[in-house]
C-alpha positions as CSV (number, residue, x, y, z in Angstrom):
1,X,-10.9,4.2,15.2
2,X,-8.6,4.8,18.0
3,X,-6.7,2.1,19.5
4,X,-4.5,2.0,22.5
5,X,-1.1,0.4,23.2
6,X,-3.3,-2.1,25.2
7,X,-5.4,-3.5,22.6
8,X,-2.6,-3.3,20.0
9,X,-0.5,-5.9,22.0
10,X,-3.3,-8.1,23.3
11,X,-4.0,-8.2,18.7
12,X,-0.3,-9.0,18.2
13,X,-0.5,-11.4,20.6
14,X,-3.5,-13.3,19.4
15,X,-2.3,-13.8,16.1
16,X,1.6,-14.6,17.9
17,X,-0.1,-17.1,20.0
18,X,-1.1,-19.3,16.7
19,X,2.6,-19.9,16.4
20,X,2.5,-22.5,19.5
21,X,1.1,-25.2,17.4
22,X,4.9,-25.8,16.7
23,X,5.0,-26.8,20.8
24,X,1.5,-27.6,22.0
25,X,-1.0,-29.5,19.7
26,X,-4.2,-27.5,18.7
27,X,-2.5,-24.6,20.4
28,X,-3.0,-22.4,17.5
29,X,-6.8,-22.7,18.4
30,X,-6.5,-22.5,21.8
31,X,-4.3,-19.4,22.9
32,X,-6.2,-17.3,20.6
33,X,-9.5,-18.4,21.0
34,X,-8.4,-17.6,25.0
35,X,-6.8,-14.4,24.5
36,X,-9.5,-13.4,22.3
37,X,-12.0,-14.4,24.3
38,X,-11.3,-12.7,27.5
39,X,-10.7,-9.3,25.3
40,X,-13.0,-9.4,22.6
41,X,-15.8,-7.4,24.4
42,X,-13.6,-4.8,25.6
43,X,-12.2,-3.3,21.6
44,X,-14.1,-4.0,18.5
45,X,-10.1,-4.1,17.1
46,X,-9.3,-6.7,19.2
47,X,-12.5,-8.3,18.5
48,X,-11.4,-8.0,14.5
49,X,-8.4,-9.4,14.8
50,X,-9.3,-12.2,16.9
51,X,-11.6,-13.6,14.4
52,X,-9.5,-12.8,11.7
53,X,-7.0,-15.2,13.3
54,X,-9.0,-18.5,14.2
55,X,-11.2,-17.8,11.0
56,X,-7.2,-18.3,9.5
57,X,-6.4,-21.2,11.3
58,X,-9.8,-23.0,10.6
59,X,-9.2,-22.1,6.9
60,X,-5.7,-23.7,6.9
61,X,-7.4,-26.8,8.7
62,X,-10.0,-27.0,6.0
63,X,-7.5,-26.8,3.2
64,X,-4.6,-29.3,4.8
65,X,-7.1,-32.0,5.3
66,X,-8.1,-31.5,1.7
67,X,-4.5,-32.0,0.5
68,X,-4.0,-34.6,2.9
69,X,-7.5,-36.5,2.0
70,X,-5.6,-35.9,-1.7
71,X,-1.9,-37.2,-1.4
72,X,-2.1,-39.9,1.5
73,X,-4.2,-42.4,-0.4
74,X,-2.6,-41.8,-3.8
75,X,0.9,-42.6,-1.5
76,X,-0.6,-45.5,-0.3
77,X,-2.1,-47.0,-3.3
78,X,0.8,-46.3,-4.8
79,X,3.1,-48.2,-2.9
80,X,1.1,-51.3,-2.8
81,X,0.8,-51.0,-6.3
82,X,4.3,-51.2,-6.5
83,X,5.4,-53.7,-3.7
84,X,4.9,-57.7,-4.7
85,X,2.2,-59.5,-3.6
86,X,4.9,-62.5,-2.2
87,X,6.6,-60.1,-0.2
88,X,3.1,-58.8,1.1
89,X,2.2,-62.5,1.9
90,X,5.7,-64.3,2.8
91,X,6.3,-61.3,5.4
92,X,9.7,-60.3,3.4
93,X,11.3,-57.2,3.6
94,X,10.7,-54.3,1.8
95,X,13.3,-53.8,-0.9
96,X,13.7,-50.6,-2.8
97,X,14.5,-53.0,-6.1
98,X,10.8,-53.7,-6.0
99,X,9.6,-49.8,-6.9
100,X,9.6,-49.1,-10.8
101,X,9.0,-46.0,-12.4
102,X,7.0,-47.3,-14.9
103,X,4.2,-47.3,-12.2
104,X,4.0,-43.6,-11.8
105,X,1.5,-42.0,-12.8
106,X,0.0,-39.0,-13.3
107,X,-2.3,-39.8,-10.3
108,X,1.1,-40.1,-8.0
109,X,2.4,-36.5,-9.6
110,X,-1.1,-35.3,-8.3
111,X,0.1,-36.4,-4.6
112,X,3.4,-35.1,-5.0
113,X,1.9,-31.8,-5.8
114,X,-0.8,-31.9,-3.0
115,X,2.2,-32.4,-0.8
116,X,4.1,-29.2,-2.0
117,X,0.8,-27.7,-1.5
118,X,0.8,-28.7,2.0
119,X,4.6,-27.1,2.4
120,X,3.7,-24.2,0.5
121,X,0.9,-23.8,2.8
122,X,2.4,-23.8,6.2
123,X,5.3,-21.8,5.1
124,X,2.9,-19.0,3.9
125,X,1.1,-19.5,7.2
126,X,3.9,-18.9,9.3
127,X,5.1,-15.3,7.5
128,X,1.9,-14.3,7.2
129,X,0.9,-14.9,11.1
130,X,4.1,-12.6,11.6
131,X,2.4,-10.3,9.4
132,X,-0.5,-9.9,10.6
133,X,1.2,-9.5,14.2
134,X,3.2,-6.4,12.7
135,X,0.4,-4.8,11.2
136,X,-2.0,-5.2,14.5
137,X,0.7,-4.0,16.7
138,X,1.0,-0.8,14.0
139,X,-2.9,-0.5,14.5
140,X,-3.8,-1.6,11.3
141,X,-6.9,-3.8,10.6
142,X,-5.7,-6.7,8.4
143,X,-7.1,-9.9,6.5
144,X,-5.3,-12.7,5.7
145,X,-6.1,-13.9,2.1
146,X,-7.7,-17.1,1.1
147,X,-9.5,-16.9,4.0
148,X,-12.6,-18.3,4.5
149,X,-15.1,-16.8,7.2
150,X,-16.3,-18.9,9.8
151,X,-16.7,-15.7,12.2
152,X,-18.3,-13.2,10.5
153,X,-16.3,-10.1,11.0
154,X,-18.5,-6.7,10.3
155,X,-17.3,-4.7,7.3
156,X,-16.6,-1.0,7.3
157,X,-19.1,-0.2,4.3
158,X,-21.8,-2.0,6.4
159,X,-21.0,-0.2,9.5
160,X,-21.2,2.9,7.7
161,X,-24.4,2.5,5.6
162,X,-25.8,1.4,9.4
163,X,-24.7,4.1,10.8
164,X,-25.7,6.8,7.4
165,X,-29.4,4.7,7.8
166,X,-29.7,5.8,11.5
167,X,-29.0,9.1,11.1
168,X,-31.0,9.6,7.6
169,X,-34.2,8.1,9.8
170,X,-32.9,10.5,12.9
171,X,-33.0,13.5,10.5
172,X,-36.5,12.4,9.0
173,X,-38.0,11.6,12.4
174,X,-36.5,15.8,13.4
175,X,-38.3,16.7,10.7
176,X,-41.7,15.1,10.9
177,X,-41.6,16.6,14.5
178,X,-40.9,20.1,13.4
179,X,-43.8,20.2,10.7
180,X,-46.3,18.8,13.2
C-alpha cells in the first residue's frame, strides 16, 4: 500500500493528538476521533490508524476504571478501618498516631498494586502513543498491544482471502463462459 506524505502526517497526528488529555479533558477522544473522522474516508491508512488509536484509548479507559474500581474502595475502607470511631463522631482531627500497621492487609497490598498498575499504565501509554506516531509517520501499520477492539480494523489475511475469493469466482465465471 502506498501512502503519501499527506496521510502519513494526518496518522502521526491522530495518535499525537491523544497526548492533549494532559491539557484538555477527554481530549484524547476528541482530537482523534476529529482528525480521524474528517480523513478516514480519504486513506484506508489513515482509517487504520485512526481506529487503532481510539480503540487504545478506550482500552486504557476500560482497564484504569478497573484499577480504580480496585484500589479506591480498598483505600477507603482502609482508612476508616484504621481512624477511631470518637474521632469520627467528636469531629477531631485526623492524627497520623491513629494508623497502625497491624491493620494492613493483604487486601490493602492489593490496592497498592492496582495503583502501580495505574502508573505503570499511563507511563506505557504515553511512549507507546509516541510510538505509534513514529511508526505512522515511517508508513508503517502498527497495533498497540493489549488492545482491545472496539473498531474493528480489517486484517490483511482477510483482505487477501476477499480479494483471492473474487478472483477464484472471476476465473470460474471466465471459464464457464468460454465452455458455453
Amino acid at each position: 500500500m502506498e501512502t503519501s506524505s499527506n496521510q502519513k502526517t494526518t496518522s502521526a497526528f491522530v495518535h499525537l493528538s491523544t497526548l492533549t488529555q494532559y491539557f484538555i479533558p477527554f481530549g484524547n477522544y476528541i482530537f482523534p476521533i476529529i482528525i480521524w473522522g474528517a480523513s478516514k474516508k480519504d486513506s484506508d491508512y489513515i482509517d487504520h490508524h485512526g481506529k487503532q488509536a481510539i480503540n487504545f484509548q478506550l482500552s486504557l479507559l476500560l482497564y484504569s476504571l478497573i484499577l480504580c474500581l480496585i484500589a479506591i474502595p480498598i483505600f477507603i475502607v482502609t482508612i476508616f478501618k484504621n481512624m477511631p470511631v470518637n474521632a469520627i463522631i467528636h469531629d477531631d482531627d485526623f492524627i497520623i498516631e491513629n494508623f497502625h500497621l497491624e491493620h494492613i492487609t493483604g487486601m490493602v497490598i492489593i490496592g497498592i498494586t492496582a495503583a502501580v498498575l495505574f502508573f505503570t499504565l499511563k507511563v506505557a501509554e504515553f511512549f507507546l502513543i509516541i510510538y505509534a506516531s513514529i511508526k505512522a509517520a515511517n508508513g508503517e501499520l502498527y497495533k498497540y498491544p493489549l488492545t482491545i477492539n472496539f473498531l474493528k480494523t480489517p486484517k490483511k489475511e482477510e483482505n487477501k482471502t476477499e480479494i483471492s475469493e473474487e478472483n477464484e469466482s472471476s476465473i470460474n465465471h471466465q471459464s464457464e463462459n468460454e465452455t458455453v
